[in-house]
C-alpha positions as CSV (number, residue, x, y, z in Angstrom):
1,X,75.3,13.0,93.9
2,X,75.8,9.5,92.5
3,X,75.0,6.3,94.3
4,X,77.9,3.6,94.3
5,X,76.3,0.4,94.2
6,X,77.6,-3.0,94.5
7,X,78.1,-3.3,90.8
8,X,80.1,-0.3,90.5
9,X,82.3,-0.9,93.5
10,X,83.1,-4.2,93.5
11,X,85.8,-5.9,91.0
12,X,84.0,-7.8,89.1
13,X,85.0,-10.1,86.1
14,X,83.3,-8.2,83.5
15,X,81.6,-4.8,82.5
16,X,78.7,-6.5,80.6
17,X,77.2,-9.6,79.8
18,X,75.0,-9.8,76.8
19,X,72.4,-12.5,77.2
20,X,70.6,-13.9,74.5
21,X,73.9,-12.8,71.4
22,X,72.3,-15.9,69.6
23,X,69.0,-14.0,68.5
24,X,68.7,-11.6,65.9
25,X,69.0,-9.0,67.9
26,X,71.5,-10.2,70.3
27,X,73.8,-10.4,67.1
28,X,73.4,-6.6,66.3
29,X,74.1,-6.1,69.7
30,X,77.2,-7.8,70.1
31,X,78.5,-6.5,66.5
32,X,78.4,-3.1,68.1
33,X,80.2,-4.2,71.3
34,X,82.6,-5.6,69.1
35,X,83.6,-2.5,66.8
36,X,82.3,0.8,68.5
37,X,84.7,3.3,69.5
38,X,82.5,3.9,73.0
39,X,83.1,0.0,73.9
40,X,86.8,0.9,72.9
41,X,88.8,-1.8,76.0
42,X,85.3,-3.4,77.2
43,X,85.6,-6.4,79.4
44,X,82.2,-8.1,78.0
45,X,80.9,-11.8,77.4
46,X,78.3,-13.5,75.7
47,X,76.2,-15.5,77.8
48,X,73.1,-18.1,76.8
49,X,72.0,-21.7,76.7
50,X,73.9,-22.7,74.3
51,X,77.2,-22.7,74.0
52,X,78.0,-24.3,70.3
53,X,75.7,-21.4,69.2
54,X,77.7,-18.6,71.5
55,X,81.1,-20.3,69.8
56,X,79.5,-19.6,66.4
57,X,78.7,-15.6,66.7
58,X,82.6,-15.4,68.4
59,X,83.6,-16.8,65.2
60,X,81.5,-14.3,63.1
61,X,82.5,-11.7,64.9
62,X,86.2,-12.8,65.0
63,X,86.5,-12.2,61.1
64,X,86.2,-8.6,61.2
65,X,87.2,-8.0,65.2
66,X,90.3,-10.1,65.6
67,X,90.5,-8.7,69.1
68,X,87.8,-10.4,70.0
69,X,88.6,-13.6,69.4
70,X,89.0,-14.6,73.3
71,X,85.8,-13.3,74.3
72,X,84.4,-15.2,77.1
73,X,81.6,-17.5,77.2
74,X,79.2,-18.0,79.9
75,X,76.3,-20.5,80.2
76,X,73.3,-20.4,81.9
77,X,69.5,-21.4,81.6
78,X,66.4,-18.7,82.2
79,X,64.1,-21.7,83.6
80,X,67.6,-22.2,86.4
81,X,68.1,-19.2,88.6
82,X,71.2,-20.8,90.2
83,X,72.9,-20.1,86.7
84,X,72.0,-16.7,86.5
85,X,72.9,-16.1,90.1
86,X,76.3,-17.1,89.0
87,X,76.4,-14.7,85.8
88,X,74.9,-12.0,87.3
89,X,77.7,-12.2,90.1
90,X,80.5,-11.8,87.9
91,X,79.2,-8.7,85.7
92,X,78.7,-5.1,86.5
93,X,75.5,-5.1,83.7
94,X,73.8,-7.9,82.1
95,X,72.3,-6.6,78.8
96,X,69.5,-9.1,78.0
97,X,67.8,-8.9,74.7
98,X,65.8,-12.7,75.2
99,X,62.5,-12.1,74.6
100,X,59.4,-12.7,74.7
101,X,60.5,-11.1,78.9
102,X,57.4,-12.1,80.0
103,X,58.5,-15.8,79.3
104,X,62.4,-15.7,79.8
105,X,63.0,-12.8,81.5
106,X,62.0,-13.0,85.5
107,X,64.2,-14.9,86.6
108,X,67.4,-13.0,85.1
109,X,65.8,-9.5,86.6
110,X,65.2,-11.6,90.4
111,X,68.7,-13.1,90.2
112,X,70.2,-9.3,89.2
113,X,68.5,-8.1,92.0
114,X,70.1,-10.2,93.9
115,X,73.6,-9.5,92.8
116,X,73.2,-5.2,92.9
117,X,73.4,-6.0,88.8
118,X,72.3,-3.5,86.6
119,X,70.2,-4.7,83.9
120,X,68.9,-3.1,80.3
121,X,66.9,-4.8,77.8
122,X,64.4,-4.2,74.8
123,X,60.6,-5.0,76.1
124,X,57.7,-3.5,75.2
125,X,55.5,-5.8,77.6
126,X,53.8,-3.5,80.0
127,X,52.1,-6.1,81.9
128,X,56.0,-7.7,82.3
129,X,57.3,-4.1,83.6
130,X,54.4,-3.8,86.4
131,X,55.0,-6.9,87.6
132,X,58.5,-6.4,87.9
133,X,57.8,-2.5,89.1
134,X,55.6,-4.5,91.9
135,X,57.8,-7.6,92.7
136,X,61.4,-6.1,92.3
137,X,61.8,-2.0,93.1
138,X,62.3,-1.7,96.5
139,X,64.9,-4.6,96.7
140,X,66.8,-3.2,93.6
141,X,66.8,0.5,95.5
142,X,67.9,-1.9,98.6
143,X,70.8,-3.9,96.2
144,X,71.5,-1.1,94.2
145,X,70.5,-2.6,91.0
146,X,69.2,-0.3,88.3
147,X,66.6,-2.7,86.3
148,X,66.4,-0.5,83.2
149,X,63.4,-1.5,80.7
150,X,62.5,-0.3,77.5
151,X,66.6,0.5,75.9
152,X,65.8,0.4,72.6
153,X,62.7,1.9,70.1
154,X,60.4,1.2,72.8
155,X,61.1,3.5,74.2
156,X,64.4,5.9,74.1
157,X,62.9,8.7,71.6
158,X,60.0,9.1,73.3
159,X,61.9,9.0,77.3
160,X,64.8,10.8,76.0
161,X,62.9,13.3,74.0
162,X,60.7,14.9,76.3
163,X,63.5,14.7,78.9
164,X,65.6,16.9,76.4
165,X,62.6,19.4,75.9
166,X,62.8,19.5,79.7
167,X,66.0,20.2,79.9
168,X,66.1,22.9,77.5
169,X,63.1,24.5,79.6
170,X,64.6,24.5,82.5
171,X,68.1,26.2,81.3
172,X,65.4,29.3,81.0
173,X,63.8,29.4,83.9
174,X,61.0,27.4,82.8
175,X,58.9,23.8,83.4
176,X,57.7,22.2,80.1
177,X,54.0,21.3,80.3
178,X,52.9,19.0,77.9
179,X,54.1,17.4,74.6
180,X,53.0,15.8,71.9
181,X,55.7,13.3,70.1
182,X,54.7,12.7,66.6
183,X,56.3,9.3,64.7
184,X,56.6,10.3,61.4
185,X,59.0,9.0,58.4
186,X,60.4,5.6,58.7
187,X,61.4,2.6,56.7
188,X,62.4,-0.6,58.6
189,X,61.1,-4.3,59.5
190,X,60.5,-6.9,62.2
191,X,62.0,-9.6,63.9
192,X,60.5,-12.8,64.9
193,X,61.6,-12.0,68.2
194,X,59.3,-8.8,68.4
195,X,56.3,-11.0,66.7
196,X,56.4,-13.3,69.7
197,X,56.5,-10.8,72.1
198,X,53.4,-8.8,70.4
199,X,51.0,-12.1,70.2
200,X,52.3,-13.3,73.9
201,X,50.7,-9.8,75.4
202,X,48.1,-10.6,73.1
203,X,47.5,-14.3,74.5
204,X,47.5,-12.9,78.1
205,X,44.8,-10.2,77.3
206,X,43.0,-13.0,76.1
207,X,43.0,-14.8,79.3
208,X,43.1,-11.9,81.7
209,X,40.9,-9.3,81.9
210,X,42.9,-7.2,84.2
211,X,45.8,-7.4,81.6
212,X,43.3,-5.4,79.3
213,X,42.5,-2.7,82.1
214,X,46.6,-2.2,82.9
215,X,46.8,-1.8,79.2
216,X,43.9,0.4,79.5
217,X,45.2,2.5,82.5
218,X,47.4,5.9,80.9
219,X,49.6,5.8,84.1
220,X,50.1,1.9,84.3
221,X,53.6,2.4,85.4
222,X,53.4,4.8,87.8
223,X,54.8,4.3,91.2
224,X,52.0,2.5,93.5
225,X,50.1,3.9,94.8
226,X,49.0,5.1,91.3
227,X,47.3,9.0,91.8
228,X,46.5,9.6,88.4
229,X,47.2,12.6,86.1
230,X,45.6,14.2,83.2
231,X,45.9,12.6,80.2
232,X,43.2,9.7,79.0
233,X,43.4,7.3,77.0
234,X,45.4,7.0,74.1
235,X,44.9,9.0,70.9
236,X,42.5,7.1,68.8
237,X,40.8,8.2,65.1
238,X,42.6,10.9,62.8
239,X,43.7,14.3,63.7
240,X,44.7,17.1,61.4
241,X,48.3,18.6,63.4
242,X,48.4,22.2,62.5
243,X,52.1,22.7,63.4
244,X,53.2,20.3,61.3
245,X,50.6,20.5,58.6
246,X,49.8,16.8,58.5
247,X,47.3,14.5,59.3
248,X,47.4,12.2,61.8
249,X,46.7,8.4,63.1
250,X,47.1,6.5,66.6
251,X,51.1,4.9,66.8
252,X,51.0,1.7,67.9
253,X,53.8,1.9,70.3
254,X,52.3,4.7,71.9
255,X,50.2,2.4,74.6
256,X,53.8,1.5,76.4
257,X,56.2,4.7,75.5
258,X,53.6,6.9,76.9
259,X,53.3,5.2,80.7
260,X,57.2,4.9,80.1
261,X,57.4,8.5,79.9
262,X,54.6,8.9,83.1
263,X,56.9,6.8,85.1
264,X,60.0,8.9,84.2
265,X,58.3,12.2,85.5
266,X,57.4,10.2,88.9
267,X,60.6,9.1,89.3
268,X,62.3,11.8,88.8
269,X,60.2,13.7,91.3
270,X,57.9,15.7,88.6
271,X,60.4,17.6,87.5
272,X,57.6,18.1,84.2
273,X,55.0,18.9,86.9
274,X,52.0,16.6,88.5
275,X,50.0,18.3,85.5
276,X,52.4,17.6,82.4
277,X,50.3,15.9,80.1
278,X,52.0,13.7,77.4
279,X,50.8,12.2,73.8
280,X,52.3,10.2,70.7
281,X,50.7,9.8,67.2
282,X,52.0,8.9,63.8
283,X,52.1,11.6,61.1
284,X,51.0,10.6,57.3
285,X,52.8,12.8,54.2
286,X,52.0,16.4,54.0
287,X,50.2,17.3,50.9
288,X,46.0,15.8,49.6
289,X,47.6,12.1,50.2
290,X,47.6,12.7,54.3
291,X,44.3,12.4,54.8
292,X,43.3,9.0,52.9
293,X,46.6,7.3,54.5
294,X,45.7,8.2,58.2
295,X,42.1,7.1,57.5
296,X,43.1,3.6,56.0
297,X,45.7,3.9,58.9
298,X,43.4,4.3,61.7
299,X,40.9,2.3,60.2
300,X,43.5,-1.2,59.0
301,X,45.3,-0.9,62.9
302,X,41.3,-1.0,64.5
303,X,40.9,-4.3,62.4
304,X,43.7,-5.8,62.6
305,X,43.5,-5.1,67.0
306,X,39.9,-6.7,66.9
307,X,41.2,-9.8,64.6
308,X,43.8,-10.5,66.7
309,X,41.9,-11.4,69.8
310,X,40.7,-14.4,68.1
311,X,42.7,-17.2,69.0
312,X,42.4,-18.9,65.3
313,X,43.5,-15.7,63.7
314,X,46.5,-15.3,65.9
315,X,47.4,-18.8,65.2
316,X,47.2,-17.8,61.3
317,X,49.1,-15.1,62.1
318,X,52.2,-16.3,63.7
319,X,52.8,-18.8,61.5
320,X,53.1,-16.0,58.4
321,X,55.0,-13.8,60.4
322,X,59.2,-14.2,61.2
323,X,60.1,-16.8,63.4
324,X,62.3,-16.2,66.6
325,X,65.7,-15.3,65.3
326,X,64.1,-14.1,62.0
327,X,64.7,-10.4,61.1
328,X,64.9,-8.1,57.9
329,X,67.8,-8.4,56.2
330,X,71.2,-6.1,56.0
331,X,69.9,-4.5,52.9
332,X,66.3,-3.9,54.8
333,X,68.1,-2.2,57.7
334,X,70.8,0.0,55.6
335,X,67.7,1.8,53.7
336,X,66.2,2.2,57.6
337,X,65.4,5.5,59.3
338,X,62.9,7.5,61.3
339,X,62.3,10.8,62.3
340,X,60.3,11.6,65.6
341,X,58.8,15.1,66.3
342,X,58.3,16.5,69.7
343,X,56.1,19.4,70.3
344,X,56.1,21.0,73.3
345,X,55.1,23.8,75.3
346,X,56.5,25.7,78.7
347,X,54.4,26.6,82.0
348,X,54.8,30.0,80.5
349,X,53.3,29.5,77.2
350,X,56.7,29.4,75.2
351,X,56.7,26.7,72.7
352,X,59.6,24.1,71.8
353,X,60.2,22.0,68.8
354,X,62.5,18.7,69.1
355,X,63.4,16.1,66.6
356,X,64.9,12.7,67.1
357,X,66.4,11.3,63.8
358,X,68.2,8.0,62.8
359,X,69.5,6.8,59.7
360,X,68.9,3.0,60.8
361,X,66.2,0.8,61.4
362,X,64.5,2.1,64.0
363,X,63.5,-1.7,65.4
364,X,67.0,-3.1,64.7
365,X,70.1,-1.1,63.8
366,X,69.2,1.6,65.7
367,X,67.5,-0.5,68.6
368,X,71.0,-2.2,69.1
369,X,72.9,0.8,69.1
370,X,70.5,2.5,71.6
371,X,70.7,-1.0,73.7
372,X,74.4,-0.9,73.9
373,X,74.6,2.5,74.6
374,X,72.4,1.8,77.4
375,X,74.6,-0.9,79.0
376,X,77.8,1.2,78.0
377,X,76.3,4.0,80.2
378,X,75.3,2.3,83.4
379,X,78.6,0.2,83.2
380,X,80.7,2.8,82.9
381,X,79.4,6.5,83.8
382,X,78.4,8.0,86.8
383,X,75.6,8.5,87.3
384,X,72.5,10.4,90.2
385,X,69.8,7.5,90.0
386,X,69.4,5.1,93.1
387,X,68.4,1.9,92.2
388,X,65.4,0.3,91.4
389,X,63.0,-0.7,88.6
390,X,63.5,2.5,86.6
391,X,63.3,3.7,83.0
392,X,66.0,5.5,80.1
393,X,65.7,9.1,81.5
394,X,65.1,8.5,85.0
395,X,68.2,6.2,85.2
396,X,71.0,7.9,83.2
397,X,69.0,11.1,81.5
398,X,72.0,13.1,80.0
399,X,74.6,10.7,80.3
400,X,73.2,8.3,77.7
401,X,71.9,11.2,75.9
402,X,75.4,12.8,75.3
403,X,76.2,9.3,74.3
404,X,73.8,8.4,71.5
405,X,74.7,11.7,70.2
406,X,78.5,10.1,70.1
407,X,77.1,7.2,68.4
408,X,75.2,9.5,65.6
409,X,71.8,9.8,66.0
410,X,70.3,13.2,65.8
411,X,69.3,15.3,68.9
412,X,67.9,18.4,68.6
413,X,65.6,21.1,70.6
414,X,64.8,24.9,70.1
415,X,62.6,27.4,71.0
416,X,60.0,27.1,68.3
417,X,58.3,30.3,66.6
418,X,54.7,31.0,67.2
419,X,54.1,30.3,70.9
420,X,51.7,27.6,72.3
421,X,49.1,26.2,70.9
């Protein structure tokens, strides 16, 4: 059955409100609003602090969407929950990509709440996502919001994938079990905005211990009270992966799309079993060159995690790194892709093979479309989840799967030859 919500039932002024279209992101974002087929008759508008600078990306986007030309502009401050009360009001989904969340985005997820608002943005924060799992999720099941983190890189492939594995599974009868996502070719950059996100989590670790335990804890997310599961910690060191015939090193993101993924299974009721166990690595070129990449790999992301918790460094750091509203440039992101492997295996020993490709920047062009998508989905399709403070899969699943297949990314799942491992 679906859930009507308040959002969904009420007429409200707009389908979406994108908050923060100034940013580097923002702009992607709003580009896409502006000329995709799937936001084809969209009632959206930009919202932020600054309204000369809103007026500006209309204008941009004017010269190659005339239609646009009208769009609505909404003002409000993150440090003034009255203005966000009002915005949140008048929209059936705010799509926020104002980062660092930990910062700037409480208030906008409290006020959303508020208003039965769905919400999607891009964080990675983990220790921003428990506090809004523990201050927000049984209000937003009460209002009918569904406060939807992690829409982008962090952390569709991963949510999506195994919930695609799953659903290929279970068409024959069967429950996957485990699998193990490996993050493999890719060419793309960062943003300033995803800098300041990185060394804020950073500066909290350094202050809190209990930051570094969450970060520590494998099912972080996990509805409270948290029972556990199976997997440890995350991969560490190099691996040699036999069904790919690579070598293998720890991926970075893999300490928030992991618990992302945990929290899906809860949430949907364990449809992947109490037991399903879950892991993400980065491969390294087939061929005698694997193994001296993972090991400089492993060994340069250990270094580089142990420098950064000095406060000097970090300062040293952020000043050589882009700046909020800094990004790679259009030629960066047209030579962008990435290709993510997921390899799985059923409760009856049958093994499964998906892949999750883009031909975009993972981090930007194809974070923007998979943000959109997200905010296209909940404003406009129908969909089973309740409210709450949910994640990718466990809020629209196979509607906004369907849906980035639409938008062109790749995909795909099979039965894979050999068995198990």
């Amino acid at each position: 059955m679906t859930h009507p919500t308040p959002s969904a039932s009420s007429d409200r002024d707009f389908e979406i409100v994108l908050w923060g279209a100034t940013g580097y992101t923002g702009r992607l974002v709003a580009e896409y609003l502006a000329t995709a087929p799937s936001a084809q008759g969209l009632r959206w508008a930009l919202a932020g602090r600054d309204g000369a600078k809103l007026e500006r990306v209309c204008a941009d986007l004017t010269v190659t969407s005339p239609h646009v030309a009208q769009l609505p502009i909404l003002l409000g401050d993150a440090a003034a929950p009255s203005t966000l009360d009002a915005i949140a009001r008048r929209t059936r989904v705010v799509c926020t990509t104002v980062g660092p969340y930990a910062k700037y985005g409480s208030e906008l997820v409290a006020a959303c709440v508020r208003a039965g608002t769905h919400t999607c943005d891009l964080t990675g924060e983990l220790q921003w996502i428990r506090r809004m799992i523990d201050a927000h999720h049984e209000a937003a099941r009460a209002s009918g919001a569904r406060i939807v983190h992690c829409c982008g890189f962090d952390s569709i492939p991963s949510d999506l994938g195994v919930f695609m594995l799953h659903e290929a599974a279970e068409a024959r009868g069967r429950r996957i079990a485990r699998v193990d996502a490996v993050f493999g070719e890719s060419s793309g950059g960062f943003s300033g905005g995803t800098v300041a996100s990185m060394l804020g989590l950073l500066e909290e670790v350094a202050r809190d211990p209990g930051v570094k335990r969450l970060l520590d804890d494998p099912y972080a997310l996990d509805p409270s009270p948290r029972t556990g599961g199976p997997d440890g910690p995350d991969a560490k060191g190099v691996a040699y992966e036999r069904r790919l015939g690579r070598w293998t090193a720890p991926f970075v993101m893999a300490a928030i799309n992991t618990r992302v993924v945990r929290r899906s299974n809860a949430l949907l009721g364990y449809p992947y079993g109490k037991d399903f166990r879950y892991s993400e690595r980065m491969s390294l070129p087939a061929g005698a060159a694997g193994l001296p990449a993972a090991l400089a790999l492993a060994g340069g992301s250990l270094a580089f995690q142990a420098a950064m918790q000095i406060g000097p460094v970090r300062g040293l750091v952020a000043k050589r790194l882009p700046q909020p509203g800094e990004g790679p440039s259009p030629e960066t992101r047209a030579k962008g892709y990435f290709v993510a492997r997921l390899l799985g295996e059923d409760d009856a020993g049958g093994a499964w093979r998906g892949e999750v490709q883009d031909r975009r920047d993972p981090g930007y062009g194809s974070t923007a479309v998979m943000l959109a998508e997200s905010a296209l989905c909940l404003a406009r399709d129908a969909l089973a989840s309740p409210g709450g403070v949910l994640t990718p899969a466990s809020a629209m699943g196979a509607p906004l799967l369907a849906r980035l297949r639409a938008a062109g990314m790749t995909w795909t799942v099979q039965p894979a030859e050999g068995g198990a491992r």
